[in-house]
N, C-alpha and C positions, 0 to 999 in steps of 0.2 A: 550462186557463187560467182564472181566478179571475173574468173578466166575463165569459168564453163561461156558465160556469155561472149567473152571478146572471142571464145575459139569457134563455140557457133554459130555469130553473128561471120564471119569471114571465111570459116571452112565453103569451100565449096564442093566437096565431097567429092574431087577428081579424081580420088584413089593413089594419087603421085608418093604419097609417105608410103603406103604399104605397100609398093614395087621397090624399091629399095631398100625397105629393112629386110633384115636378116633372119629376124624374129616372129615378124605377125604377119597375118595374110588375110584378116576375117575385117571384112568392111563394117561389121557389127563392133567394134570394139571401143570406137568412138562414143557411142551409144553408151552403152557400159558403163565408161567411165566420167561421161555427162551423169549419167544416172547415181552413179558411189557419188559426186562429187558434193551432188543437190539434194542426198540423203535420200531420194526415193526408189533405189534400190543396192543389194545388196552386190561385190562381184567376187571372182571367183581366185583366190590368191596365186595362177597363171599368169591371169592379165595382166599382172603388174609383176612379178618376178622374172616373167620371161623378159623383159627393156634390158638391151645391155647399157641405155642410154650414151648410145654414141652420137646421137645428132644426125644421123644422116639423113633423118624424115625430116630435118627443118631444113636440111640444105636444100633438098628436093622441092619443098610445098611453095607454093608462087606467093604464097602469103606469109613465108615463115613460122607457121604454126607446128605443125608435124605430131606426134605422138609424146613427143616426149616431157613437153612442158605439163599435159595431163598429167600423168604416170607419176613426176614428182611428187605435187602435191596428193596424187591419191594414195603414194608409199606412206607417204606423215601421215593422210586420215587413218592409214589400216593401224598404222603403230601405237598413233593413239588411243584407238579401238579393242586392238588387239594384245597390245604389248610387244615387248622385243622377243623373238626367236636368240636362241646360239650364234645363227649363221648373222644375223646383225650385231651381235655384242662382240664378235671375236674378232673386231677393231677397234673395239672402246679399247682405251687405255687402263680403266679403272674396270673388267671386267676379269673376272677370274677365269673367262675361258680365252683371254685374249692371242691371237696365233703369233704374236713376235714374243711374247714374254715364254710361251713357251718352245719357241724357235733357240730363244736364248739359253733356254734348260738343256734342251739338246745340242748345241756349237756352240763353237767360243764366237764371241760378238768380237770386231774391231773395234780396237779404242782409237781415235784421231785428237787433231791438236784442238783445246778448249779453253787455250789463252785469249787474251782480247786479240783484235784483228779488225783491219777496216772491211775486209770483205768476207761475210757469215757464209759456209755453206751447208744446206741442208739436206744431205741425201733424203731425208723421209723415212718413215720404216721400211720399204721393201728394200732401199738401196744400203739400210742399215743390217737387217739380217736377212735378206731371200737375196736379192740379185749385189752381192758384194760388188761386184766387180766394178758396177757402175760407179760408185763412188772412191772405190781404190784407186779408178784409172783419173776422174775428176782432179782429185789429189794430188795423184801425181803430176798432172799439167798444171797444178796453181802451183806447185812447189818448184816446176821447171821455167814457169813463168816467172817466179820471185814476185809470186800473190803474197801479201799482208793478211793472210787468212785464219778463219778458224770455224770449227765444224763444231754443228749444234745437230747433236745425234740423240736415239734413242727412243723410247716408246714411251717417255714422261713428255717427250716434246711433241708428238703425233699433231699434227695441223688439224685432224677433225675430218679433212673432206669428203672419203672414203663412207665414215660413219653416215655422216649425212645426207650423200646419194642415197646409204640403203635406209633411211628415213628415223636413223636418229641424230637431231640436231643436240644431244649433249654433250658430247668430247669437244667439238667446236666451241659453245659456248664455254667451256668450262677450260679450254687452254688456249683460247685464241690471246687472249690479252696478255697472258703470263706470257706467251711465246714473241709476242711485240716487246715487251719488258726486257726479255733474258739478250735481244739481238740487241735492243739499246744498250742494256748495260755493259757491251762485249765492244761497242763503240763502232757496231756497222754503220758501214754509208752503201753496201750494198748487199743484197741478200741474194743466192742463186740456191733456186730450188732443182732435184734432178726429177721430181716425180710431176707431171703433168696436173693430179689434183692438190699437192701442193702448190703449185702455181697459181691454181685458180684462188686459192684461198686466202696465199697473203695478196695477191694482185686483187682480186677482186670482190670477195667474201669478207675478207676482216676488215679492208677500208669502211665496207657499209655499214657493219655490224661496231666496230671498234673506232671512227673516224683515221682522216687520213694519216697514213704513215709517214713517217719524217727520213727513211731512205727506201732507195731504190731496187725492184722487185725484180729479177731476169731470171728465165729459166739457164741451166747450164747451155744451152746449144746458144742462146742472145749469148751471153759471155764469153763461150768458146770463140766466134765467130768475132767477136773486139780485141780480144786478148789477137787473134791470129790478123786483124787489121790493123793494130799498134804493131805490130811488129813482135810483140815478147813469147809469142809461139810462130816458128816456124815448120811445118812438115816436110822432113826430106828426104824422109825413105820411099819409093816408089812402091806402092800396093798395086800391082795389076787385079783388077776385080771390075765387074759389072758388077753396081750394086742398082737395090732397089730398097730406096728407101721407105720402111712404112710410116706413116703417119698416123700417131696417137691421137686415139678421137676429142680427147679432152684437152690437148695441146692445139693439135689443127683448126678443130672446127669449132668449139669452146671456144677460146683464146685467140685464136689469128693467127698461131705463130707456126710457120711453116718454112720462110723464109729463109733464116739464121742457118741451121744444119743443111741445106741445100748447099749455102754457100761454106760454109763448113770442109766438107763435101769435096768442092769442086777445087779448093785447094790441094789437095789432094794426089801429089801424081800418080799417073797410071789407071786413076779410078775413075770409070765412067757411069756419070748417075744416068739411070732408066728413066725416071720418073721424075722431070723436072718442076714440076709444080703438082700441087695435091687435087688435080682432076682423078677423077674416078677413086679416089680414094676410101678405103672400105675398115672396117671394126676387127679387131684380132679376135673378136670372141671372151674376152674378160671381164670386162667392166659391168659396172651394174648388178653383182650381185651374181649373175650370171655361170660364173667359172665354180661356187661353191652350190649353188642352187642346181645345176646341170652340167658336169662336168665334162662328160664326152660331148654335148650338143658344143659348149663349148669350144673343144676342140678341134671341132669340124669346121666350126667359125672359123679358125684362127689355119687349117688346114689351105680353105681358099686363099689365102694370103701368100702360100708357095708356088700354088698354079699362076697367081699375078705373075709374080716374079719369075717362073719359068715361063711365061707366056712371051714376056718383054727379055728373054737370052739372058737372065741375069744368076750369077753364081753364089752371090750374097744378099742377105736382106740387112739392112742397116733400122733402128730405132731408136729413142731415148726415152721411154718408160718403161719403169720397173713390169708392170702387171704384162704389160705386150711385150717384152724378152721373157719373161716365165711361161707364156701361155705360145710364143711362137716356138722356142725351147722344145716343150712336154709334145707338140703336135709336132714337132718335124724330127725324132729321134730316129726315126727312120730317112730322112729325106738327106740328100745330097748338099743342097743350099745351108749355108752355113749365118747363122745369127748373130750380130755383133750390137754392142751399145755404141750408140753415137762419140760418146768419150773414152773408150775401150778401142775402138776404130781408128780415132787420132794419137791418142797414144803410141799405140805401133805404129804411126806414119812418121810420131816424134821421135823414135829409136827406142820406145818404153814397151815392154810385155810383162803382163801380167799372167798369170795361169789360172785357168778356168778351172772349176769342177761342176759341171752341170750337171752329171749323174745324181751325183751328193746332193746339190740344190734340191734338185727333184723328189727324191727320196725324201730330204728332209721336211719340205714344204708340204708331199703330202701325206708323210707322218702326222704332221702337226695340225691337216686338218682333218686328223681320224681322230684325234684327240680331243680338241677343240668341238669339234660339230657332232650332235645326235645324228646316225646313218645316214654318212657321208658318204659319197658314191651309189646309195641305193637309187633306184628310178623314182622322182616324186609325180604327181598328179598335176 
């Protein structure tokens, strides 16, 4: 197989991936998954569930190889092999154990504006039914900004990308193109996604898979941060807060984009950011499959993200991904430091509040994945 060779021809076996993940520690794993990949042995469905796939081993490896470019392609062999589990189908859209369809059975879902509009926003589904707030507050600065908008919401529009980290590439194939369609026919010239793997997938998944797009791809925080350099958002309430902002592994180190919400941010009065660039930056413990496959290991993950933050004097942690506000949420209901979304954050500095219910959230998300998943919560192997 043509990436088992390019990774073994170049690894140099310094150990630098498995000092900074989070997840693995066994210098053998390499091996392993040389071996699943060349068909001459078999491996053990750990090795690959445990990847929150955040990247941190390719930021580390002097070659940029790391762990994780393995682990993809060995999650597609198992699935092919094996077939789909629950815990991968309950993002399919077309899945009858899907966890926003039945998110939607249990809360009322937000309806938003679905007239044409030159600029589409797409909260995604966590920002549709788990993390509301991220795209009620979004909303409300296009509509303070006198945005020409319109929001493409819902669990019929699902981007795909989630699915196919956990190695199925069907929802992808099967809505990416209808979802290029529905943003043409709505008359975008810009698309702003809030979810970090929605980003990656109209920016950089559907171009390849679909050819190039005919408008322009920005996460909300590239947007927020133009909107507030034209001048049509101003922030003038003063926040005093030390914040720390964390960085989404699939925005940051995926995508490059790190930038935007810093300066964001720094408009800001009163608020001092900690962390001004994404050095030492670390995994919430969500991604990858991870948060539903191991949910307290999970946790724990996303636990050292308050230690950062109380390390560097800070009283806030600042984010813009749905799965890392849920997962930083569930782990600090105890903790002092308070959790905000990136567009939730500027909104209250624009004179706009919105009311949280995080209990509820919680409750209801993990209602729905006791529902959704066979022995959810039990310890797996």
């Amino acid at each position: 197989m043509e990436i088992v060779e390019k990774h073994r021809s170049k690894c140099t076996e310094c150990g630098q991936c498995l000092e900074v993940c989070p997840r693995y520690n066994d210098p053998g794993l390499l091996d392993r998954l040389y071996g699943y990949l060349e068909g001459r042995s078999e491996i053990d469905a750990g090795s690959l569930l445990r990847c929150l796939t955040c990247g941190l081993c390719t930021g580390a490896c002097p070659e940029e190889l790391g762990i994780k470019m393995l682990i993809s392609p060995a999650r597609q062999k198992w699935v092919n092999e094996n077939g789909l589990t629950d815990r991968q189908t309950m993002v399919d859209p077309e899945a009858k154990n899907n966890l926003f369809r039945k998110i939607a059975e249990l809360d009322e879902t937000p309806v938003y504006r679905e007239s044409p509009g030159s600029v589409v926003y797409f909260p995604g589904c966590a920002g549709t039914y788990i993390n509301k707030i991220m795209a009620q507050a979004s909303i409300a600065l296009l509509e303070k900004a006198a945005v020409d908008y319109t929001v493409l919401s819902g669990v019929e529009y699902c981007c795909g990308a989630v699915s196919a980290g956990a190695g199925d590439s069907g929802p992808i194939r099967r809505n990416g193109q209808r979802n290029i369609e529905e943003i043409r026919k709505r008359g975008a010239k810009i698309l702003i996604t809030a979810c970090p793997g929605c980003f990656k997938a109209f920016k950089d998944i559907y171009p390849r898979m679909f050819g190039k797009l005919d408008f322009q791809v920005l996460h909300v925080s590239q947007y927020l941060e133009l909107l507030i350099r034209e001048g049509k958002l101003t922030p003038e309430t003063v926040l005093n807060h030390k914040a720390f902002y964390h960085d989404p592994c699939h925005l940051t180190r995926a995508m490059g984009v790190y930038r935007e919400a810093r300066e964001v941010l720094g408009h800001i009065q009163g608020t001092e950011l900690a962390n001004k660039t994404p050095e030492n930056s670390a995994c919430c413990g969500f991604g990858g499959g991870v948060r539903v496959n191991y949910p307290s290991e999970s946790l724990d993950v996303a636990s050292d993200r308050y230690r950062a933050a109380e390390n560097l004097g800070c009283d806030i942690i600042i984010t813009n991904c749905g799965g890392c506000m849920q997962n930083l949420i569930e782990a600090g209901k105890d903790e002092k430091i308070k959790v905000f979304d990136l567009a939730e954050y500027l909104s209250l500095a624009c004179g706009i509040k919105i009311e949280r219910e995080d209990s509820r959230m919680l409750e209801l998300v993990n209602r729905a994945y006791k529902l959704c998943i066979s022995g959810y919560g039990k310890p797996r192997s």
